[in-house]
C-alpha positions in Angstrom: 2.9 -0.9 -15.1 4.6 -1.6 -12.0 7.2 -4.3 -11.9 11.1 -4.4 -10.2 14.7 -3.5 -11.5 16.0 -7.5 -11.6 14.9 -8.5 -15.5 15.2 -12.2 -14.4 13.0 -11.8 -11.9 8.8 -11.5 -12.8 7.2 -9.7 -10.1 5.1 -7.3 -9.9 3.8 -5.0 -7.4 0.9 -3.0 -5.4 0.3 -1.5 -2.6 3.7 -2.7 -1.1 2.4 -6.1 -1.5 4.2 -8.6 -4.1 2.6 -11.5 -6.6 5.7 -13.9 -6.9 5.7 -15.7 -10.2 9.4 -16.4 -10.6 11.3 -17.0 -7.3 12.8 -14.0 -5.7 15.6 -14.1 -3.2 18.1 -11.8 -1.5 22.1 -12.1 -1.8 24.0 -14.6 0.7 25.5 -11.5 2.8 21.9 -10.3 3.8 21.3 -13.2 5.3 22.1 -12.1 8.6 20.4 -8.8 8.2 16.9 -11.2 7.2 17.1 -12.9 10.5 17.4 -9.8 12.7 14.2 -8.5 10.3 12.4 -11.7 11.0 13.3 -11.7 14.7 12.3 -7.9 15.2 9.1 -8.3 13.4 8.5 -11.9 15.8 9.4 -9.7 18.8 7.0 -6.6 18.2 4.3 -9.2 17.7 4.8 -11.1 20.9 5.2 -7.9 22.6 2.0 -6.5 21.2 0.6 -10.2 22.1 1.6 -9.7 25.9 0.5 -5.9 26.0 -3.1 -6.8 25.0 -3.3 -10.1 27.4 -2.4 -8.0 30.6 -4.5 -5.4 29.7 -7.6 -7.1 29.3 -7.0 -10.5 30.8 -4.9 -9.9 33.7 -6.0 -5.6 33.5 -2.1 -5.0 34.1 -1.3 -2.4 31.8 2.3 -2.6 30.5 3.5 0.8 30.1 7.1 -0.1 28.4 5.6 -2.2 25.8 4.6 0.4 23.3 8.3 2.3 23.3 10.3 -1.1 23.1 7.7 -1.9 20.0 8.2 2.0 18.9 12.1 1.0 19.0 12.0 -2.0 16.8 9.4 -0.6 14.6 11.6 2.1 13.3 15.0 -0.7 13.1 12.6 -3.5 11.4 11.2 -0.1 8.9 15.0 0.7 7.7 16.4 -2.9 7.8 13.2 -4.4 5.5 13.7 -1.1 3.3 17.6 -2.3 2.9 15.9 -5.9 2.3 13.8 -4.9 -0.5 16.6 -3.2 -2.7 18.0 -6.2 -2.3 15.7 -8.2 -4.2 14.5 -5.3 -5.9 11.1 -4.9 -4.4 11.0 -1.3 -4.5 7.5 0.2 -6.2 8.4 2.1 -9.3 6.9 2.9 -12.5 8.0 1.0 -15.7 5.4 2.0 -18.0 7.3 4.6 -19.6 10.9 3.0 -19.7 9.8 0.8 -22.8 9.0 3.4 -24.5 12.8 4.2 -24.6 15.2 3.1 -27.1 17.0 -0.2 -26.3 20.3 1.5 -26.7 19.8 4.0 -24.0 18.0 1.9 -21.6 21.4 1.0 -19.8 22.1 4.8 -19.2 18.4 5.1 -17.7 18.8 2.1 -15.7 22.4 3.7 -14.3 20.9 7.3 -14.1 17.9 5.8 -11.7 20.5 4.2 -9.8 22.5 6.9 -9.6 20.3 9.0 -8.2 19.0 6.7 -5.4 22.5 6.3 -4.5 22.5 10.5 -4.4 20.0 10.5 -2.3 20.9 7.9 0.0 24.5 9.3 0.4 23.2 12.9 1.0 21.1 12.0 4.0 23.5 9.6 5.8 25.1 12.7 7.4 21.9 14.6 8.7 20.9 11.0 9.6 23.7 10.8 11.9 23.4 14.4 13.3 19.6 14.0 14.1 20.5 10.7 16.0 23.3 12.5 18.1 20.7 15.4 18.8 18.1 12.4 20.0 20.8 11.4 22.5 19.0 14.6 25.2 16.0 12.7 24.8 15.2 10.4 27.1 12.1 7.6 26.6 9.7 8.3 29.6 9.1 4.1 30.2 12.3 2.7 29.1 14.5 5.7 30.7 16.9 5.0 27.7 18.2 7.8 25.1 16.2 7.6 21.9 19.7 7.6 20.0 18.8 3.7 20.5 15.7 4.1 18.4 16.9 7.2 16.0 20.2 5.4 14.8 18.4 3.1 12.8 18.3 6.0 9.9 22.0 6.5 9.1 22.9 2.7 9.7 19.5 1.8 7.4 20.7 4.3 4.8 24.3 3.8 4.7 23.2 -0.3 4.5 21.1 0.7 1.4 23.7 2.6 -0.1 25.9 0.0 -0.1 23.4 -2.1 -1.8 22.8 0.2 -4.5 26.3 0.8 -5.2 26.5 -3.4 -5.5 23.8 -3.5 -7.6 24.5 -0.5 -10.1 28.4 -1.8 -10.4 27.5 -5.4 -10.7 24.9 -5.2 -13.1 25.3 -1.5 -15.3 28.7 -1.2 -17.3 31.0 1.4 -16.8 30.2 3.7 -19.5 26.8 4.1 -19.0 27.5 5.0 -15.2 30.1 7.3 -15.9 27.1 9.0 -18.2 25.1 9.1 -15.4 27.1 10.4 -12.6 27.9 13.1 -15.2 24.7 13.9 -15.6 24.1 13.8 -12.0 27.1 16.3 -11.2 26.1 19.0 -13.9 22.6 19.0 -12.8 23.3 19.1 -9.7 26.1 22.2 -10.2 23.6 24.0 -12.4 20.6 24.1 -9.5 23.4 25.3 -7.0 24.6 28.3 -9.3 20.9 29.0 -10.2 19.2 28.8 -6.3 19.8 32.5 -5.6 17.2 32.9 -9.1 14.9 29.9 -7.9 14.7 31.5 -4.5 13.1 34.4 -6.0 10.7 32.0 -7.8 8.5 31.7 -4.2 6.2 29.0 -4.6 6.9 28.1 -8.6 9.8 26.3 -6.9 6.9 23.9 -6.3 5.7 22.9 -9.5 9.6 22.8 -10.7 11.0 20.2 -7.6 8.1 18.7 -6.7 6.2 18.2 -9.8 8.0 18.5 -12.4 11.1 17.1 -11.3 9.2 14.2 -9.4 7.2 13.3 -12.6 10.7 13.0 -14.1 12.0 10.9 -11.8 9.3 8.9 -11.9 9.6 8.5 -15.7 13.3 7.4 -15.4 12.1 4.2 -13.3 13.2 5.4 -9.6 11.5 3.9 -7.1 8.6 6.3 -5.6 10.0 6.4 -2.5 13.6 7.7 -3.9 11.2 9.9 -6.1 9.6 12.1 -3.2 12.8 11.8 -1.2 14.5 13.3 -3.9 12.5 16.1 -5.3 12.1 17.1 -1.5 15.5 17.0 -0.6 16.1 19.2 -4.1 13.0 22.1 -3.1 14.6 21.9 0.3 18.2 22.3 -0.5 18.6 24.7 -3.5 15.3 26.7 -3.0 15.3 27.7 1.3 17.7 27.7 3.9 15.9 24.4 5.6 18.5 22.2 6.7 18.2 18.8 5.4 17.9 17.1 9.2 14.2 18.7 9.5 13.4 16.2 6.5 15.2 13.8 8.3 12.7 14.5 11.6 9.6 14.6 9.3 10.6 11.2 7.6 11.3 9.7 11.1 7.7 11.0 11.9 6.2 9.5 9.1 6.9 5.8 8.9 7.2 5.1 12.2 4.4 6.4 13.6 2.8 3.6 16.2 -0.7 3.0 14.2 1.6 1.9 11.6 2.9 -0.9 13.4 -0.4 -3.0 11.9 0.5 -2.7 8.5 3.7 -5.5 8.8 0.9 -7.1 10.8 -1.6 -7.6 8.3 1.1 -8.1 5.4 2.0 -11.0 7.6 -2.0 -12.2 7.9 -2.1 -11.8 4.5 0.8 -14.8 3.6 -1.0 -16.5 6.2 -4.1 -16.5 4.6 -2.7 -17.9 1.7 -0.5 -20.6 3.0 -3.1 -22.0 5.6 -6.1 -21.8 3.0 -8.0 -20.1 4.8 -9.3 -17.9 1.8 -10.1 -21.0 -0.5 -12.6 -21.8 1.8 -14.3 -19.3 1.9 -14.6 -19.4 -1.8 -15.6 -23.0 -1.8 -18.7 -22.2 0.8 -19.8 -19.5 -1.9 -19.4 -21.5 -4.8 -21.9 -24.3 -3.5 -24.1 -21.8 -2.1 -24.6 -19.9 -4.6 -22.7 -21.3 -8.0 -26.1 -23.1 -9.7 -27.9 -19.7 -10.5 -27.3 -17.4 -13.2 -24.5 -15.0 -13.2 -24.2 -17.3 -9.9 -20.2 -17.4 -10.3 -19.6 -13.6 -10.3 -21.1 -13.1 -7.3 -18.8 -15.8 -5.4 -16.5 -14.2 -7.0 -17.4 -10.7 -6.1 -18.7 -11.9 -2.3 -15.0 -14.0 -1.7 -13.4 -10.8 -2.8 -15.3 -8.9 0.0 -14.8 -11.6 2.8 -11.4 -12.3 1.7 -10.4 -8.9 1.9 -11.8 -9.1 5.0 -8.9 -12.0 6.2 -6.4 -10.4 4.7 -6.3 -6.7 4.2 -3.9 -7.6 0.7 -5.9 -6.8 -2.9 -2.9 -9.0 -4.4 -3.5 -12.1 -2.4 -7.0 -11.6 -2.2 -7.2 -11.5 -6.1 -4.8 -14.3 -6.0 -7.0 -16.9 -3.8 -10.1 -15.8 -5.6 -9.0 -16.3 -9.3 -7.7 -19.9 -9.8 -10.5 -21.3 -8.0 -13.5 -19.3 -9.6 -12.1 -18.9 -13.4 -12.0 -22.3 -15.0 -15.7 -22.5 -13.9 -17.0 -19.4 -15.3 -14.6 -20.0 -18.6 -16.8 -23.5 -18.9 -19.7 -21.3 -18.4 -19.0 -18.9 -21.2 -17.6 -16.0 -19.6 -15.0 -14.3 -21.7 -11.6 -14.3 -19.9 -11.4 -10.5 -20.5 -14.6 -10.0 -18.7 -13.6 -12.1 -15.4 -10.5 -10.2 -15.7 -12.3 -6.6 -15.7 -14.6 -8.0 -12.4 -12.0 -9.3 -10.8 -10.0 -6.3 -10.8 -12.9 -3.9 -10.2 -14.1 -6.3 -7.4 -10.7 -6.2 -5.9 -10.7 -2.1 -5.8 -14.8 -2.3 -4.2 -12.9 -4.8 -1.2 -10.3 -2.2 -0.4 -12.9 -0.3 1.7 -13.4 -3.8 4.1 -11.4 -3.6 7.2 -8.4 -4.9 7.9 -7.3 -2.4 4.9 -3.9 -1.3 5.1 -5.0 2.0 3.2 -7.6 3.0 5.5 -4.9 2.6 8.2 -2.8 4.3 6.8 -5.1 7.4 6.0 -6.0 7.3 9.4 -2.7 7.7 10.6 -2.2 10.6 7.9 -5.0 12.8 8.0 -6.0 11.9 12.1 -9.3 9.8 11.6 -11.1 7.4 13.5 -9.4 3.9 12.4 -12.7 2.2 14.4 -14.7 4.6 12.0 -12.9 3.7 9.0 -13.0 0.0 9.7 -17.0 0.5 10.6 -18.1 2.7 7.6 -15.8 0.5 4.8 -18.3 -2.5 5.3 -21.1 -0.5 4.3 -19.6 1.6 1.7 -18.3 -1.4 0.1 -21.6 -3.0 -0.2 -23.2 -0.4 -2.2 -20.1 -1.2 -4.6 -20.6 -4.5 -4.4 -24.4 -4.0 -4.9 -23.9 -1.4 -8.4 -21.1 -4.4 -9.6 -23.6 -7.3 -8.9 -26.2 -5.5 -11.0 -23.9 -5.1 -13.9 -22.8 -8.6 -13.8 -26.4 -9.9 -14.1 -26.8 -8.1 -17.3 -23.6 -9.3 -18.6 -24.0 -13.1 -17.7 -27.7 -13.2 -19.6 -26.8 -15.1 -21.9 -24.5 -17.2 -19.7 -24.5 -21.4 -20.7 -25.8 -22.8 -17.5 -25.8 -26.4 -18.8 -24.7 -28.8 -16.3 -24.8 -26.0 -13.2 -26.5 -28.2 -10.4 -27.7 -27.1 -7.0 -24.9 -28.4 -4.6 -26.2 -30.9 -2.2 -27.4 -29.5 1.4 -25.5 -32.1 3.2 -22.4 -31.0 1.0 -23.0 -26.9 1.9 -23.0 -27.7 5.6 -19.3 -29.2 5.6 -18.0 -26.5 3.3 -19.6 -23.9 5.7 -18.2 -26.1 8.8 -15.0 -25.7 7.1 -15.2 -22.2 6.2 -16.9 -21.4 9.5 -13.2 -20.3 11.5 -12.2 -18.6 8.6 -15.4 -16.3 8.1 -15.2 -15.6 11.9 -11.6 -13.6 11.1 -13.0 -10.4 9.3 -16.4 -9.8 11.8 -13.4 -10.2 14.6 -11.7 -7.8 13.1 -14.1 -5.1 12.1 -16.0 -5.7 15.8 -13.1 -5.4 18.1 -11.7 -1.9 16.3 -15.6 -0.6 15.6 -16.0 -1.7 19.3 -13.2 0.0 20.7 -12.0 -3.4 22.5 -8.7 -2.8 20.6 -6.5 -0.7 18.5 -5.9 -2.2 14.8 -2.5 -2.5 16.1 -3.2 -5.0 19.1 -6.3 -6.8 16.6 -3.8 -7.3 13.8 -1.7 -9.4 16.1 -4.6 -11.0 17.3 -5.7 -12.2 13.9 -2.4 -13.1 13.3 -2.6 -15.8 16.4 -5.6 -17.1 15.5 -4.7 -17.5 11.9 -1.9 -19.2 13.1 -3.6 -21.2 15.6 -6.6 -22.5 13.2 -4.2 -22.8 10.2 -2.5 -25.4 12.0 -5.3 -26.7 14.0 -8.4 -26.9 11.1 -5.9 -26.2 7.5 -2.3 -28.1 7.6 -0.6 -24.9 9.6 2.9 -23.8 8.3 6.1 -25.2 8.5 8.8 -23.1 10.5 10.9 -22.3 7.1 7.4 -21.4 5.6 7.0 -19.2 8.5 10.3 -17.7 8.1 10.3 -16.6 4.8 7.0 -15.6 5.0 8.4 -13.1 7.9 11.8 -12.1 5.7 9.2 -11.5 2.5 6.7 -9.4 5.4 9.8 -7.5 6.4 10.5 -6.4 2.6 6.7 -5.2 1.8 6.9 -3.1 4.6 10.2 -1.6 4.1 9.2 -0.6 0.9 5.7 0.8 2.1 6.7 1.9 5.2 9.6 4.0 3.3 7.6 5.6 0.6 5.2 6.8 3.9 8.3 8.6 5.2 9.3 10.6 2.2 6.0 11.5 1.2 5.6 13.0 4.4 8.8 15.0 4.4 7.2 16.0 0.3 3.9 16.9 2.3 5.4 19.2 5.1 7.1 20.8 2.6 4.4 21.5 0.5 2.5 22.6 4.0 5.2 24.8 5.0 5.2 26.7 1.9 2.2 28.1 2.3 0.8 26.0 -0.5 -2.2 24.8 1.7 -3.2 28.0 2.6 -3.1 29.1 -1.2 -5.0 25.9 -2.5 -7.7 26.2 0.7 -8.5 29.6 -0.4 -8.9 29.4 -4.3 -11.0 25.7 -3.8 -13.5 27.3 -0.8 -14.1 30.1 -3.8 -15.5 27.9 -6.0 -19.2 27.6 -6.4 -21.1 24.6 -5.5 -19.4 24.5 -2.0 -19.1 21.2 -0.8 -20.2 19.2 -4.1 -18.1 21.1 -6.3 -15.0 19.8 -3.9 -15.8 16.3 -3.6 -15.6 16.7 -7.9 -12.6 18.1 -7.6 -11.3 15.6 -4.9 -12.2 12.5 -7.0 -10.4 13.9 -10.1 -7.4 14.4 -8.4 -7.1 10.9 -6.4 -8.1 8.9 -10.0 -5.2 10.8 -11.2 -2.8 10.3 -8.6 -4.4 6.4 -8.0 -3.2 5.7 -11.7 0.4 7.2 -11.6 1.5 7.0 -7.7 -0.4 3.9 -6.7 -2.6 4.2 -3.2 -0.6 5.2 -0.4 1.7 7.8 -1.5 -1.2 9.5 -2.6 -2.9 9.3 0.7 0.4 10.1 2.7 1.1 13.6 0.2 -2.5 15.0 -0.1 -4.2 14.1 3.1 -2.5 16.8 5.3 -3.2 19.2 2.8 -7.1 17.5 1.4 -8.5 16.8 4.8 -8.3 20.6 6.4 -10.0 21.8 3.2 -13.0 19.2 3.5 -13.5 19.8 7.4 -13.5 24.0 6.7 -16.5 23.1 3.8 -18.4 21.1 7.0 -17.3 17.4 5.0 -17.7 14.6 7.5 -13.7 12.8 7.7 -15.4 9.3 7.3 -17.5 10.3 4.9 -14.6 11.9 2.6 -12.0 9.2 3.4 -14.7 6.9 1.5 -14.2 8.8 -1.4 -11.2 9.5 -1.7 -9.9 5.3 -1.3 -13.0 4.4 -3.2 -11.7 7.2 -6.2 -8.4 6.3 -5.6 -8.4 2.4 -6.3 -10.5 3.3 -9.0 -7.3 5.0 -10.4 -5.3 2.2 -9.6 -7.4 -0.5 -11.9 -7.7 1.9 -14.8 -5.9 1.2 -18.1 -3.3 1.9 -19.4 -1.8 3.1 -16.3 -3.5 1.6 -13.2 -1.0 -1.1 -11.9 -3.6 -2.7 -10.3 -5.3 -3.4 -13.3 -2.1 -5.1 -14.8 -2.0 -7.2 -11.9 -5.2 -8.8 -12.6 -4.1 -9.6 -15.8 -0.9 -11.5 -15.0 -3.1 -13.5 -12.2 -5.7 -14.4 -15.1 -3.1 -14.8 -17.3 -4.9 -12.6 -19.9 -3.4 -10.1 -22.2 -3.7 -6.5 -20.8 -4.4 -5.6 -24.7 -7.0 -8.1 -24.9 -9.2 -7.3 -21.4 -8.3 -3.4 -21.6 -11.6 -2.6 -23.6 -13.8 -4.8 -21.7 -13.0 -3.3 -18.1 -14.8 0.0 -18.9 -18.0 -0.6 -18.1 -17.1 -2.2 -14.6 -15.3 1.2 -14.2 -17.9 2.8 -15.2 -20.2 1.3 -12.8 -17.7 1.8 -10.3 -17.8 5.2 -10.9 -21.6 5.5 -10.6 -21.5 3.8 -7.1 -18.6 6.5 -5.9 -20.7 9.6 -7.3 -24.0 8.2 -4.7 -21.5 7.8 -2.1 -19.8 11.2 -2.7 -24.0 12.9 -2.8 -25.2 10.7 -0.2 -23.3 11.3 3.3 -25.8 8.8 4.9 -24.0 6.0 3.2 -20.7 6.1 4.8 -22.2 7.3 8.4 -24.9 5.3 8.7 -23.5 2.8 11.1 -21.3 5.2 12.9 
């Protein structure tokens, strides 16, 4: 179970995105570092905004727009990053701290914070150097130095430092940090007089830094991020002669690549969504469409999860407009709260396939695949989920009470769908432009953000300009957080690449028998796995350099394996007693996670069953390629 360092704060996390259900602010002195977020992340949109209308308005290609967006992206990355320690948005894995003794939890909580601090202090000096070295690199548009661009590392770090140093001081006491730095120092003198042994070690250096000592470090509560940027930092430093600014340059590389620029985007669409309402109706069209027939409510529920997901590329928020307006009706109808939790959650992991998904953006970026083929295939492959969880929800709602359930009036169908209509064009724009190739995802995710915008204010009450603020200070801190587990994870990856370890896994996996099948098994074991303990896109980020070659040397089709690896990977994610996703569901249902962990089996299961025909069946994710 996911949730963040503050105790006095309830929030919980996934995928980078936040449910708030206690109010969560940042200290008085980041103020000013919150406006120049907000204002960075304004400016990248109006910039992408102007590219797209003289391109295909005026068909005046701006070529300076993409490096001045490039330059903020990377500033906006390391100052949201520095936001969400702040308010302690960072993903990390709590499950295991309760299972600690309250007497000790202090010295965990210190050690954790000690060890982010290690980090961040050992990289503020390569940091600087590899900013220095960018100063002989001159931008081809902008004719500036990319020093401009590159010095956002050390000043992002040395920021974050100084907030993790205010948070471990103000809120830890001094003996349990003393214990910790302790512990800190001796390990850290031990590895050094041990590397000349662990260099000997070849490639069981891997298992020890960036397994085992990962797994630790998630165990202890450190933020994944902190958790690949340390065990990384650890293989690189006592184990090879690598200096530590090459991680710097593959971290840079990582999380600032300019695909990623959508994902801030579509955070932002995704707060949109919710404060315009733009999601609620949706839900209200289904609901007197199709709300009178029998196990009539889980399909609204299950269709507004795909449309909404659609809008807003956020499971959290989608889950979040879907539930309140959906449960108290099929409670009334007899469904048991555990069981709307179980298809809400497996519902919400079938919708991560429709475009705008961050994750399929993401992978594209990662492992260099179509994002228009991503975007195209998703709608299909998540309507033969949405087909095998329909089925299953029939057979469970036999014996629903449909007492009182009236057909809604015609007359009263046509104004919800009149008032649903703007909001139903969004996902179809989205998924047409990209599949079309009109536009990148980058230049549609602004897009849909301006005509959000433009209908939420015209057709839903709009926003109000502090709304709209904080809605772009709480965008910057999601994508900090995301955008800075995508950098270390790709400094873990190239070292794992480097290695050799890719060669090594690519020849023992193309001996196996069974050829392709037998790796697509293989591939869906690992990703549940890794979907339960690392969450989605640190999985994606780590194994796609090294997954993707594999698949294209056994003649896999990319689109057709990046549908089963997200479709197995959110599968992960919503499975007890790990999954985070699943304990999301819960806190938005507000059911026990004891009480609905038995009755979301079979939804996996059928979950499952769809992801095996999509793994055998190619034709299902290519179809409309």
């Amino acid at each position: 179970m996911t949730m963040t360092a503050n105790a006095n704060d309830d929030v919980f996390v996934l995928d980078g995105e936040l449910l708030h259900t206690g109010q969560v602010t940042g200290s008085w002195f980041m103020r000013p570092i919150e406006a120049v977020a907000a204002v960075l992340l304004a400016v990248m949109i109006g910039l992408l905004l102007l590219g797209v209308t003289s391109r295909y308005a005026l068909h005046l290609p701006i070529v300076w727009i993409d490096e001045t967006a490039s330059l903020c992206f990377l500033w906006f990355a390391m100052l949201g990053a520095a936001i969400a320690i702040d308010r302690s948005e960072h993903l990390r894995l709590t499950l295991f701290l309760n299972m600690f003794p309250q007497r000790v939890l202090g010295y965990i909580n210190s050690l954790a914070l000690v060890l982010v601090a290690t980090f961040l202090a050992a990289i503020i000096k390569p940091a600087m150097e590899y900013a220095i070295e960018e100063w002989v690199v001159t931008s081809a548009a902008l004719n500036i130095p990319m020093s401009f661009r590159a010095a956002a590392l050390p000043v992002g770090a040395c920021l974050m430092l100084l907030l993790v140093l205010n948070n471990l001081f103000r809120r830890e006491n001094l003996r349990d940090i003393i214990a910790a730095l302790v512990t800190v120092g001796v390990a850290s003198g031990l590895l050094y007089l041990a590397s000349p042994m662990l260099e000997s070690l070849g490639n069981f250096n891997l298992a020890i830094f960036l397994g085992l000592f990962v797994a630790v470090f998630l165990v202890l509560g450190v933020p994944i991020a902190f958790c690949f940027g340390l065990g990384t930092l650890a293989y690189l430093t006592f184990t090879t002669w690598v200096p530590t600014i090459v991680m710097i340059g593959r971290m840079d590389e990582g999380m600032s690549g300019i695909i990623l620029l959508s994902v801030p985007v579509f955070v932002l669409l995704g707060c949109v969504l919710d404060a315009t309402g733009m999601g609620k109706a949706i839900v209200e069209l289904l609901s007197s469409m199709f709300g009178h027939i029998r196990a009539g409510m889980s399909y609204v529920l299950l269709g507004s999860l795909f449309l909404v997901s659609g809008i807003s590329g956020s499971k959290v928020s989608d889950m979040a407009t879907v539930a309140p307006a959906l449960f108290p009706e099929m409670k009334r109808r007899g469904h048991k709260p555990k069981e709307m939790i179980a298809l809400l959650a497996t519902g919400a992991a079938m919708a991560d396939t429709v475009p705008p998904s961050i994750v399929l953006i993401v992978l594209g970026s990662a492992a260099g695949v179509s994002i228009a083929g991503l975007f195209t295939s998703g709608f299909m492959i998540a309507m033969v989920l949405l087909l095998v969880l329909a089925v299953l929800a029939r057979w469970k709602a036999r014996d629903e009470n449909m007492e009182g359930a009236k057909r809604t009036p015609w007359p009263q169908v046509g104004k919800a769908a009149l008032i649903a209509a703007p909001a139903l064009v969004l996902p179809f724009l989205i998924r047409s432009l990209v599949g079309g190739g009109v536009a990148t995802a980058t230049e549609v995710s602004t897009i849909a953000v301006l005509y959000a915008m433009i209908v939420g204010a015209v057709l839903y009450g709009g926003i109000s300009l502090r709304k709209l603020y904080s809605m772009l200070v709480e965008t910057a801190a999601l994508s900090g957080a995301i955008l800075l587990i995508l950098g270390c994870a790709s400094a873990m990856a190239w070292a794992l690449t480097q290695s050799g370890f890719a060669f090594q896994l690519t020849a023992m996996i193309t001996d196996l028998p069974g050829g392709w099948m037998t790796y697509m098994v293989v591939s869906i074991l690992i990703f549940m796995i890794l979907g339960c303990v690392l969450e989605g896109l640190p999985a994606i980020v780590l194994l796609a350099p090294i997954m993707f070659p594999i698949a294209r040397t056994l003649g896999i089709n990319d689109i057709h394996y990046s549908m089963v690896v997200v479709v197995a990977m959110n599968i992960g994610l919503m499975a007890p007693p790990i999954g985070i996703g699943f304990y999301i569901a819960c806190k938005i249902g507000n059911v026990s996670p004891d009480e609905a962990m038995g009755a979301i089996w079979p939804y996996l299961a059928a979950m499952i069953i769809g992801l095996l025909l999509i793994a055998a069946i190619p034709g299902f994710s290519t179809i409309l390629l």
